[in-house]
ZALUM-677380 format. One record per residue (C-alpha): z negated, x, y negated; residue in one letter; residue number from 0. Coordinates in nm, 4 decimals. Layout:
BEGIN
+----------+----------+----------+----+-----+
|        z |        x |        y | aa |   i |
+----------+----------+----------+----+-----+
|        Z |        X |        Y |  a | NUM |
...
+----------+----------+----------+----+-----+
//
This chain:
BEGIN
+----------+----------+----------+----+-----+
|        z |        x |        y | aa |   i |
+----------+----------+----------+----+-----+
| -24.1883 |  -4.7730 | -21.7171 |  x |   0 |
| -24.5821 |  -4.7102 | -21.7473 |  x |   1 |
| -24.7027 |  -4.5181 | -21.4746 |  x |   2 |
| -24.8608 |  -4.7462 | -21.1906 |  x |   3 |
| -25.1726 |  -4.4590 | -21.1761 |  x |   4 |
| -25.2769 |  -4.5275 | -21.5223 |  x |   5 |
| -25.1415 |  -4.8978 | -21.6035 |  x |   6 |
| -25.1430 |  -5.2301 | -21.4090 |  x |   7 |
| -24.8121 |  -5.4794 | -21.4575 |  x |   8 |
| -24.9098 |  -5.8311 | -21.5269 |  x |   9 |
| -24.6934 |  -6.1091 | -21.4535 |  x |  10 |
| -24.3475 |  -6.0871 | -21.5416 |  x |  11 |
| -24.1822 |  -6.3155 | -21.8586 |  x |  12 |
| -23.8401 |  -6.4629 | -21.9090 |  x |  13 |
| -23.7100 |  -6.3786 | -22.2035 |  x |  14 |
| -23.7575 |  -6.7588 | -22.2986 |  x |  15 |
| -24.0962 |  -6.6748 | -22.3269 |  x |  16 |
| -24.1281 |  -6.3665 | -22.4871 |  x |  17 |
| -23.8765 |  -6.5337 | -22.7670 |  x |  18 |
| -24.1975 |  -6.8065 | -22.7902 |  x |  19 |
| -24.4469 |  -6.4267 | -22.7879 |  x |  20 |
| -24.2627 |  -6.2930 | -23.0629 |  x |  21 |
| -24.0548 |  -6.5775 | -23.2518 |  x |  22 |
| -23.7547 |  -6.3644 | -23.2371 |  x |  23 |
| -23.4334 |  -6.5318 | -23.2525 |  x |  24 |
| -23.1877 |  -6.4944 | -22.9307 |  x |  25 |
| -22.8589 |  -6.3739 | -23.0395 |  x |  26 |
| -22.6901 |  -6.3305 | -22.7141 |  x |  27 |
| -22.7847 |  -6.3752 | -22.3476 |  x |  28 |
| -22.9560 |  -6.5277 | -22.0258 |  x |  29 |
| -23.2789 |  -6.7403 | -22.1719 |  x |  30 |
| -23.4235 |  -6.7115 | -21.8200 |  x |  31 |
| -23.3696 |  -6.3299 | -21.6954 |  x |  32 |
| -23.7395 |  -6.2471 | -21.6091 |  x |  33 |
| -23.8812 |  -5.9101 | -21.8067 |  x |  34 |
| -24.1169 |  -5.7360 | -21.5534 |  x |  35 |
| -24.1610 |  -5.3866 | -21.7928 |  x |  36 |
| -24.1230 |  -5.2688 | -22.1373 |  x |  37 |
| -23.9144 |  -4.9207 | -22.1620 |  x |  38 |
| -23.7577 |  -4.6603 | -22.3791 |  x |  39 |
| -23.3952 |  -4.7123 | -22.4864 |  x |  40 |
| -23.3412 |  -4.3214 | -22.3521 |  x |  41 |
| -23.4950 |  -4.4517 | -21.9935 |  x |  42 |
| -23.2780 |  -4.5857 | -21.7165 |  x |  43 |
| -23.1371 |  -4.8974 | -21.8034 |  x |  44 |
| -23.2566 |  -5.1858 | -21.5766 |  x |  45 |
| -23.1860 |  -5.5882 | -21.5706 |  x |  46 |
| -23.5762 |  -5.6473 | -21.6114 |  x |  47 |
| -23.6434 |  -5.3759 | -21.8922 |  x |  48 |
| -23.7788 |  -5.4761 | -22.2418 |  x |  49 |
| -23.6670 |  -5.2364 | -22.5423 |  x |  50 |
| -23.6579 |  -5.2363 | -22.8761 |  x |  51 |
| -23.3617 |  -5.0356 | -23.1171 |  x |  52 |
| -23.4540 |  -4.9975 | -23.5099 |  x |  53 |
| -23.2400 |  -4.6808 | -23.5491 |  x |  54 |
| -22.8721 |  -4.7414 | -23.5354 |  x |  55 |
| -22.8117 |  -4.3829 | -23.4054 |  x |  56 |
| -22.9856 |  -4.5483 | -23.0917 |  x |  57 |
| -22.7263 |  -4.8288 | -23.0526 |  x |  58 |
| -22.4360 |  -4.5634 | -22.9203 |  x |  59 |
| -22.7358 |  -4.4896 | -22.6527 |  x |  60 |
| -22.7793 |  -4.8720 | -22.5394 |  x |  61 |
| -22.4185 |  -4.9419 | -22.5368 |  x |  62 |
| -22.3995 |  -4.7733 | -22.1757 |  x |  63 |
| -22.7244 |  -4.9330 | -22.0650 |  x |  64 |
| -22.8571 |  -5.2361 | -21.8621 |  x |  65 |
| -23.1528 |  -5.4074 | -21.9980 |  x |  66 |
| -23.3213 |  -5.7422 | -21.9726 |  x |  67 |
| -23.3792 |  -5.7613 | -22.3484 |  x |  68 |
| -23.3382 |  -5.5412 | -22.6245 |  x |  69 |
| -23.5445 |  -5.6962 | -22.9578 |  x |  70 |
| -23.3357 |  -5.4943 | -23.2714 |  x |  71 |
| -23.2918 |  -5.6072 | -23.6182 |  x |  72 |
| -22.9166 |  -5.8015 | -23.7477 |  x |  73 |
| -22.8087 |  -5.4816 | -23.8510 |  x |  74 |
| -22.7813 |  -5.3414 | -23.5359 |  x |  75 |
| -22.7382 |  -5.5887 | -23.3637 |  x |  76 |
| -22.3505 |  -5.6031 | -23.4039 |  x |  77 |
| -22.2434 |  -5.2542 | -23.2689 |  x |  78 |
| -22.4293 |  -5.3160 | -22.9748 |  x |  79 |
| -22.2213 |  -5.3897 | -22.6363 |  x |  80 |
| -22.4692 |  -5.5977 | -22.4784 |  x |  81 |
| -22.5805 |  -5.5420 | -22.1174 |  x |  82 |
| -22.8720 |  -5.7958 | -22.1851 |  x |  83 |
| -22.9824 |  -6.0677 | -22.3923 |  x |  84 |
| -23.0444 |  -5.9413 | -22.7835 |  x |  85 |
| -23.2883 |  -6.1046 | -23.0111 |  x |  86 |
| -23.3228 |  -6.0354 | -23.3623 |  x |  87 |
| -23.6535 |  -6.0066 | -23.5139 |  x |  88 |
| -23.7841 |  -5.8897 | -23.9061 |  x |  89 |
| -23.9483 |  -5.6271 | -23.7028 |  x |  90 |
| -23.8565 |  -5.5067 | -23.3503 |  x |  91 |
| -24.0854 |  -5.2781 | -23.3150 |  x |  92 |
| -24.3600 |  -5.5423 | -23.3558 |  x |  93 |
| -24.2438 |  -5.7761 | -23.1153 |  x |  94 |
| -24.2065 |  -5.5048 | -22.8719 |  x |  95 |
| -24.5850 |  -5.4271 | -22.9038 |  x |  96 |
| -24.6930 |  -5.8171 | -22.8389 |  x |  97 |
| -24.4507 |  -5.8044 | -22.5028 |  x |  98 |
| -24.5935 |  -5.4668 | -22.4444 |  x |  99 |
| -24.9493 |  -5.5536 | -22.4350 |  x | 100 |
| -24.8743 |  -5.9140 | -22.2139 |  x | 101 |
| -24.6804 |  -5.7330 | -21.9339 |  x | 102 |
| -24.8861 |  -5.3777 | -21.9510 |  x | 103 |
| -25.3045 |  -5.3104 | -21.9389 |  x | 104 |
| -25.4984 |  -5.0378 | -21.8576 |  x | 105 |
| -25.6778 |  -4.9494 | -21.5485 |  x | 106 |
| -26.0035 |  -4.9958 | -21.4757 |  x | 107 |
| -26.2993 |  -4.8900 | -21.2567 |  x | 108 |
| -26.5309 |  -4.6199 | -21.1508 |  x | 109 |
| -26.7118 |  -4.4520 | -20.8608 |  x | 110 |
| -26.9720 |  -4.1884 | -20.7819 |  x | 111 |
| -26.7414 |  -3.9552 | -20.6639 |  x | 112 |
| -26.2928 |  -3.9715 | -20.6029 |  x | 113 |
| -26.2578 |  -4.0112 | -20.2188 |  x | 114 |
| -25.9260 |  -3.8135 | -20.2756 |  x | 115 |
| -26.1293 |  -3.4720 | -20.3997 |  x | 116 |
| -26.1121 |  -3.1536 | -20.2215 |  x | 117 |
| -26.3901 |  -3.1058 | -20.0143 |  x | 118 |
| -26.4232 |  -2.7285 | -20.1334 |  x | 119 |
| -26.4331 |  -2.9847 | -20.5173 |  x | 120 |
| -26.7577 |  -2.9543 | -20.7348 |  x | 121 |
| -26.8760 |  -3.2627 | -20.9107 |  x | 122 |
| -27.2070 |  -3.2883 | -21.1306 |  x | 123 |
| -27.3948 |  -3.5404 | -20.9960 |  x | 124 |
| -27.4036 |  -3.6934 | -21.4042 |  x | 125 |
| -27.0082 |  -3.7245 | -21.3851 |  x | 126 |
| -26.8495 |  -4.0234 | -21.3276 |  x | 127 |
| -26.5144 |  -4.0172 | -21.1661 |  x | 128 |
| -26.2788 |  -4.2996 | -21.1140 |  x | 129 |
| -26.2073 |  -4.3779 | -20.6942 |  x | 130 |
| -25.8783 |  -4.3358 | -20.7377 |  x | 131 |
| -25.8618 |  -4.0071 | -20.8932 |  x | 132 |
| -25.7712 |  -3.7012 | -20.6720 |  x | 133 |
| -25.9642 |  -3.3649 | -20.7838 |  x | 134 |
| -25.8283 |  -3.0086 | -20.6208 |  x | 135 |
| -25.9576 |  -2.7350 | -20.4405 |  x | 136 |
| -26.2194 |  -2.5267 | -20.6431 |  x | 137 |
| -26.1983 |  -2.7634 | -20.9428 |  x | 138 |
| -26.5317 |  -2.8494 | -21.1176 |  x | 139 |
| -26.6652 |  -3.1180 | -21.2814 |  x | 140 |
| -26.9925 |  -3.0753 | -21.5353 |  x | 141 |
| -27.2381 |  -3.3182 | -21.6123 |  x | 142 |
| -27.1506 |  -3.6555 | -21.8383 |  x | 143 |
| -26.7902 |  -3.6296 | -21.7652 |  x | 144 |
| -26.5930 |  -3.9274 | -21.7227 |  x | 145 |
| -26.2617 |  -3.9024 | -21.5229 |  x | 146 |
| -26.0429 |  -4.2395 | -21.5313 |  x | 147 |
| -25.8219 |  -4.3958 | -21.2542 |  x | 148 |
| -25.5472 |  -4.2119 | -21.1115 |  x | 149 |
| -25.6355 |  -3.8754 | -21.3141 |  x | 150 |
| -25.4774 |  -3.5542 | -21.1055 |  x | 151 |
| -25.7063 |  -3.2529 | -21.1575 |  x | 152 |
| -25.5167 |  -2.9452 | -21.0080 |  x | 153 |
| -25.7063 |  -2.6381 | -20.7630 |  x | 154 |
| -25.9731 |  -2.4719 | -20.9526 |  x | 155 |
| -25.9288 |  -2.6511 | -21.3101 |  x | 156 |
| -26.3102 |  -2.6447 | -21.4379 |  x | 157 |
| -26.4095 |  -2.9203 | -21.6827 |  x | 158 |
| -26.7059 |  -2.8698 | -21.8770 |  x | 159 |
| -26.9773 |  -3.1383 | -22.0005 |  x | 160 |
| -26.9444 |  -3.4495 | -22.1902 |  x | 161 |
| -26.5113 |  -3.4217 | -22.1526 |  x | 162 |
| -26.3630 |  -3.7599 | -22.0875 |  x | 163 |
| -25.9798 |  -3.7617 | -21.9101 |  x | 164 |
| -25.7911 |  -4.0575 | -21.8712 |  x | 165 |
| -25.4184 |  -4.0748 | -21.7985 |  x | 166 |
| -25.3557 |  -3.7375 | -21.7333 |  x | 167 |
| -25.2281 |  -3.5112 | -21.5027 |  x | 168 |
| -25.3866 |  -3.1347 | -21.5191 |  x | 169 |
| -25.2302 |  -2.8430 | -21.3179 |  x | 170 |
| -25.4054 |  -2.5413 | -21.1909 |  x | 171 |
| -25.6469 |  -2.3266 | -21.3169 |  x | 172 |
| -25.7171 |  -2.5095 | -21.6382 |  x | 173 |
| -26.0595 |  -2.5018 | -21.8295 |  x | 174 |
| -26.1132 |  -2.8034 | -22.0437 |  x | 175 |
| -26.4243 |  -2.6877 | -22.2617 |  x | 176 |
| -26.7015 |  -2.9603 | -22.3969 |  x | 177 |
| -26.6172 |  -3.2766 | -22.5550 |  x | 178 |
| -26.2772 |  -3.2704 | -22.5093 |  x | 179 |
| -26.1137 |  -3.6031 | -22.4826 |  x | 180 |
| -25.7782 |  -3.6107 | -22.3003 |  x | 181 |
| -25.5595 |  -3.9316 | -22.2641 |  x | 182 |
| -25.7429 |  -4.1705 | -22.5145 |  x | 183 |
| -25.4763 |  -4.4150 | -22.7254 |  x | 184 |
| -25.2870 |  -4.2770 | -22.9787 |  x | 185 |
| -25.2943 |  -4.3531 | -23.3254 |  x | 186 |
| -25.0133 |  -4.6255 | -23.3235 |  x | 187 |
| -24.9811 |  -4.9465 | -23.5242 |  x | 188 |
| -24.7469 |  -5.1626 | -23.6699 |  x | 189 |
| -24.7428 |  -5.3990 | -24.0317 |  x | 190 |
| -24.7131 |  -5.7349 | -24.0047 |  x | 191 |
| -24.7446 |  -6.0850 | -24.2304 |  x | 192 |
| -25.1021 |  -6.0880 | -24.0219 |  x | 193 |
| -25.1905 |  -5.7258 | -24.0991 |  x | 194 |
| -25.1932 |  -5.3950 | -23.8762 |  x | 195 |
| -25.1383 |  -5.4462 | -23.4903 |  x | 196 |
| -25.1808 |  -5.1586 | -23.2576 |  x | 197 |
| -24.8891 |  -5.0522 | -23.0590 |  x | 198 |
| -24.9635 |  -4.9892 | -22.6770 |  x | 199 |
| -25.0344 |  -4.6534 | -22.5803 |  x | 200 |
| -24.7958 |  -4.6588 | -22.2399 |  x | 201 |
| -24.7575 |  -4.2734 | -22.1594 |  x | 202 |
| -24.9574 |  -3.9932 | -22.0466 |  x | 203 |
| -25.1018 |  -3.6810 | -22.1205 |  x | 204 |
| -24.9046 |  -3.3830 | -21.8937 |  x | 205 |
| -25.0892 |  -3.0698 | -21.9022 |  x | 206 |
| -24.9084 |  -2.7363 | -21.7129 |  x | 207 |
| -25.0728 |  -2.4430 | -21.5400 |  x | 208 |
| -25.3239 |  -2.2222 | -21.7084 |  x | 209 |
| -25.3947 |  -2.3929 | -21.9862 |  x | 210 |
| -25.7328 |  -2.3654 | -22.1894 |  x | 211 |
| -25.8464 |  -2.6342 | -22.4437 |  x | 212 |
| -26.1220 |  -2.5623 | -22.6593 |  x | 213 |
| -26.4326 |  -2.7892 | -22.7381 |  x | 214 |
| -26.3930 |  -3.1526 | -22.8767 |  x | 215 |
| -26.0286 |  -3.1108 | -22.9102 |  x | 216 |
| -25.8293 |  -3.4873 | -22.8781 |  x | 217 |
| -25.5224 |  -3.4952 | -22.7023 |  x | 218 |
| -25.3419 |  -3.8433 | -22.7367 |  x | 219 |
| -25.1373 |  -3.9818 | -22.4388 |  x | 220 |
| -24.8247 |  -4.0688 | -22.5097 |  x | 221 |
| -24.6574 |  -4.3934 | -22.6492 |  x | 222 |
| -24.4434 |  -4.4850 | -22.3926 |  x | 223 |
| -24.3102 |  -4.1120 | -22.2915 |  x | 224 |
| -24.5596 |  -3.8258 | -22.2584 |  x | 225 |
| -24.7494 |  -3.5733 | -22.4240 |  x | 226 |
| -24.6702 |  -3.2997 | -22.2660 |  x | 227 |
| -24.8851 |  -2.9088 | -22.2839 |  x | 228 |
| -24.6634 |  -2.6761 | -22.1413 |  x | 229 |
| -24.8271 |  -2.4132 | -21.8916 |  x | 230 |
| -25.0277 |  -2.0892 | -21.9849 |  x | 231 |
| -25.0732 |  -2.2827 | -22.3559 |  x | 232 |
| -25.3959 |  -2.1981 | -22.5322 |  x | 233 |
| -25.5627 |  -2.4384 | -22.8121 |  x | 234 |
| -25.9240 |  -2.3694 | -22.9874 |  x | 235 |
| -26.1703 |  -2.6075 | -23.0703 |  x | 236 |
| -26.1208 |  -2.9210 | -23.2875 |  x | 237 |
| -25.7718 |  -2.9278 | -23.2713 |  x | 238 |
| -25.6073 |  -3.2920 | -23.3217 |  x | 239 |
| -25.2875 |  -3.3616 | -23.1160 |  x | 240 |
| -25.0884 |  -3.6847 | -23.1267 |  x | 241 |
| -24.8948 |  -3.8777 | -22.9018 |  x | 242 |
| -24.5797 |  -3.7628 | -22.7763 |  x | 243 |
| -24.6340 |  -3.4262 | -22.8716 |  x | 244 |
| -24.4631 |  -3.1372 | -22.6977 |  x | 245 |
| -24.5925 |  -2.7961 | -22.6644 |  x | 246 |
| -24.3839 |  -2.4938 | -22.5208 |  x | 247 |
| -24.5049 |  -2.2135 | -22.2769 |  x | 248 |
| -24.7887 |  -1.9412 | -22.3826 |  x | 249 |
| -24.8338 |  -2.1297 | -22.7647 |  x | 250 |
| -25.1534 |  -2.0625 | -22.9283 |  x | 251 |
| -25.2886 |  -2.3365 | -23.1423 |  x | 252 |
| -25.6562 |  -2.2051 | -23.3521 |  x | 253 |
| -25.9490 |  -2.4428 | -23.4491 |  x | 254 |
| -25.8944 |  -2.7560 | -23.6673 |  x | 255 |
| -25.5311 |  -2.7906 | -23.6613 |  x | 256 |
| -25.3648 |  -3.1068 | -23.6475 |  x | 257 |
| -25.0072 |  -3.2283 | -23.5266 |  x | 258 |
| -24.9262 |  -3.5222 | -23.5880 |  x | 259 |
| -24.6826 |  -3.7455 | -23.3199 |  x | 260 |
| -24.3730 |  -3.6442 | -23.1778 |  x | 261 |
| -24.3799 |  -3.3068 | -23.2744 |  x | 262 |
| -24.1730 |  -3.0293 | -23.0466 |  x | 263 |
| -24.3657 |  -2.6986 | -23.0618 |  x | 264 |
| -24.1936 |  -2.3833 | -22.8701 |  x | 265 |
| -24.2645 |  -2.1766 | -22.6295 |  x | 266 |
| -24.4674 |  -1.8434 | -22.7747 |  x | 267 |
| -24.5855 |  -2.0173 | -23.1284 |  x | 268 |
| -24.9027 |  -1.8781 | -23.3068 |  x | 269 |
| -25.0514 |  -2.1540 | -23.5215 |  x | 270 |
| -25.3612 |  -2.0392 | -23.7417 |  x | 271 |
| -25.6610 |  -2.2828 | -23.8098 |  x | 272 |
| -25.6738 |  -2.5760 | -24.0186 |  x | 273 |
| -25.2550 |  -2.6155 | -24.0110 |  x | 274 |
| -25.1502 |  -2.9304 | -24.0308 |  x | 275 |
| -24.7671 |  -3.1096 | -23.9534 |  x | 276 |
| -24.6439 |  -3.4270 | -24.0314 |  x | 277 |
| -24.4726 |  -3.5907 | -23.7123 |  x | 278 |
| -24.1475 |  -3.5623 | -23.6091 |  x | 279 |
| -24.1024 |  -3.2050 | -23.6750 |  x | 280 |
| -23.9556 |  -2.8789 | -23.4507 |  x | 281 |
| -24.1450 |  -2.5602 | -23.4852 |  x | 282 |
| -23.8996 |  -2.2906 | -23.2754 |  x | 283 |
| -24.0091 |  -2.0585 | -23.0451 |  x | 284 |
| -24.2166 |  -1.7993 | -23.1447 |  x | 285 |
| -24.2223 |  -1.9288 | -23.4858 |  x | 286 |
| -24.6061 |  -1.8172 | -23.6567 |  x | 287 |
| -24.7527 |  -2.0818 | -23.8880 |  x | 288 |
| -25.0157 |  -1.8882 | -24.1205 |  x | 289 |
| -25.3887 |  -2.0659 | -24.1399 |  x | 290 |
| -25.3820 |  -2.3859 | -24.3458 |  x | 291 |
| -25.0182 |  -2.4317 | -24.3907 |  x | 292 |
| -24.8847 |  -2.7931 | -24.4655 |  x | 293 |
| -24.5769 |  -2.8605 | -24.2582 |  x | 294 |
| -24.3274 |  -3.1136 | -24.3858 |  x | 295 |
| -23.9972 |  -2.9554 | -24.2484 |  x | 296 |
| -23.8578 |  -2.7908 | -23.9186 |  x | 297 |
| -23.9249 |  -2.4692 | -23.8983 |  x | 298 |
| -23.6425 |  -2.2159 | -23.7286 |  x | 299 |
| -23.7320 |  -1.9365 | -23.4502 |  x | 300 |
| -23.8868 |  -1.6256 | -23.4982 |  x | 301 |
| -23.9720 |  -1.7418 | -23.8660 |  x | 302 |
| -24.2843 |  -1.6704 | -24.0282 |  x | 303 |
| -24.4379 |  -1.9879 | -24.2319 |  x | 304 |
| -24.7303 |  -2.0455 | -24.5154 |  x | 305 |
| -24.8586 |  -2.2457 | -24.7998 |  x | 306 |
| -24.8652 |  -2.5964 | -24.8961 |  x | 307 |
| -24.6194 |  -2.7410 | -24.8562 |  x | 308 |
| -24.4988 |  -2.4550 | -24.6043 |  x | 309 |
| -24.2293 |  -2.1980 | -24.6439 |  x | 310 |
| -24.1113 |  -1.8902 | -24.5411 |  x | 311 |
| -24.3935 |  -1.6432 | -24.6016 |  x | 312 |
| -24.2079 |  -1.4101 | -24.8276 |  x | 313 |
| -24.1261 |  -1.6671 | -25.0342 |  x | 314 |
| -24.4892 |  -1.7882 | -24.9874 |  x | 315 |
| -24.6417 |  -1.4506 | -25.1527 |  x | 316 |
| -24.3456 |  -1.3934 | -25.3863 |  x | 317 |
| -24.4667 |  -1.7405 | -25.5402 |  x | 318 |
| -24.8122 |  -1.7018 | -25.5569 |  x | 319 |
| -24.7831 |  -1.2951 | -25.6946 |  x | 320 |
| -24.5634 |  -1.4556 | -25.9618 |  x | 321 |
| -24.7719 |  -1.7053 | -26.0631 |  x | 322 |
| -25.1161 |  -1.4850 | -26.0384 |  x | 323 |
| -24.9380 |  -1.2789 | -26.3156 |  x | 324 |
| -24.8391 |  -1.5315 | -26.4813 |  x | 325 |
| -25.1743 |  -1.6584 | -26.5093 |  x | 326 |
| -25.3025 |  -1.3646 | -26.5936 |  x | 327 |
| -25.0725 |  -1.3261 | -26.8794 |  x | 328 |
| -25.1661 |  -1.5907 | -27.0376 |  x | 329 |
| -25.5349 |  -1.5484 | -27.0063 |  x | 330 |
| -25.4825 |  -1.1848 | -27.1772 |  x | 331 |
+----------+----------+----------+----+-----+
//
């Protein structure tokens, strides 16, 4: 369920209507159960939840679950044991996003100053910080800042200028340099007959103890679980990170790297600049990722990683000694 800092709940639907939302077909079920919040199939199950299943490794997960309504495709549908009604739709994951954005919105609203900040708090008299927000003691807040409603700042976390934060939650200690933007939507959408829909951006950005992040670096919140920066983490300037990425304890990310959604990075990893991975991947723990490697697969612990795409280093060098000579032989 989206957290009540960050996200309002609107009205609640029967499934009735969100059948009318999303012209999904009802396979099974109670037409009037009311839906009050969308939620991950991995959440606890509840009579009022909305979820959505397009992986059948997912169904063996929802088979032990309550939920109000679970939109999946006919596939699916029949190895579920339903604790709910189940509609079929051409794309779940679509439908989900129109329910999503009727039942969930963000926050809004601002003030001169969060009521809930530590008097021993500094805040630039340019910021502007949300009423609701609570700020610790000894944290700092520079000029043209923008902290959003129900943002947690932790003791002595300093936030240089022009950084906006929304839907976050920052521990102790941190130091969020220029520009950065923590907590904006991340880069979600959906195809449908009418085009590209964006899915909502329900989760939040979790941010441990300790943790430095560089100028104009992006940090997405989370889809509907959260992006989480595990304490003592370092990241340079420029660096992109998605939604639902995870990042392990004392990782060091340099400038202009980007990792793309869902990614789990370990504890201890040393990622060079301009690396890139696709989503979905596991980098173990103190795995290094030499500068400007392209990462399409897991990589394993300890391991050392380079080139595009990205492999082992020694195989990395073998490969591009060989084919140096080669090159050269030919030439001569």
């Amino acid at each position: 369920m989206p957290d009540p800092r960050f996200f309002e709940t609107c009205d609640p639907l029967t499934v009735h209507d969100a059948l009318v939302l999303t012209g999904a077909s009802l396979l099974s079920g109670d037409r009037n159960v009311l839906l009050t919040s969308v939620a991950l199939c991995e959440a606890e199950g509840r009579p009022d939840h909305v979820v959505y299943c397009e992986n059948p490794a997912l169904a063996d997960v929802l088979a032990g679950r309550e939920f109000g309504l679970c939109l999946t495709t006919e596939q699916i549908a029949v190895k579920l044991a339903p604790h709910g009604a189940v509609a079929v739709s051409q794309s779940p994951r679509a439908a989900f996003a129109k329910i999503a954005s009727r039942l969930h919105r963000l926050r809004e609203g601002a003030g001169a100053a969060a009521p809930s900040a530590h008097p021993h708090a500094t805040i630039s008299e340019a910021a502007v910080v949300a009423t609701t927000a609570t700020l610790g003691k000894g944290a700092t807040v520079g000029p043209h800042v923008y902290i959003g409603p129900g943002v947690v700042i932790g003791d002595d976390t300093v936030i240089e200028a022009g950084v906006s934060v929304t839907n976050a939650v920052l521990g102790a200690r941190c130091h969020i340099c220029a520009g950065a933007q923590i907590g904006q939507a991340g880069f979600g959408f959906v195809e449908t007959q009418d085009g590209l829909i964006r899915v909502p951006q329900l989760g939040r950005v979790m941010i441990g103890d300790d943790v430095e992040i560089g100028a104009n670096t992006t940090i997405d919140r989370g889809a509907l679980g959260d992006t989480g920066i595990s304490a003592g983490v370092k990241i340079d300037n420029l660096v992109q990170i998605g939604h639902n990425v995870q990042i392990g304890r004392y990782t060091v990310i340099a400038a202009q790297t980007g990792i793309s959604g869902s990614c789990v990075i370990g504890d201890g990893v040393m990622i060079g600049g301009q690396v890139g991975l696709a989503d979905h991947l596991t980098i173990g723990d103190r795995a290094q990722l030499a500068a400007k490697a392209g990462l399409m697969r897991n990589v394993p612990a300890g391991e050392k990683w380079g080139g595009i795409p990205a492999r082992p280093v020694k195989d990395w060098l073998r490969e591009t000694s060989t084919l140096s000579r080669l090159t050269k032989k030919r030439n001569g």
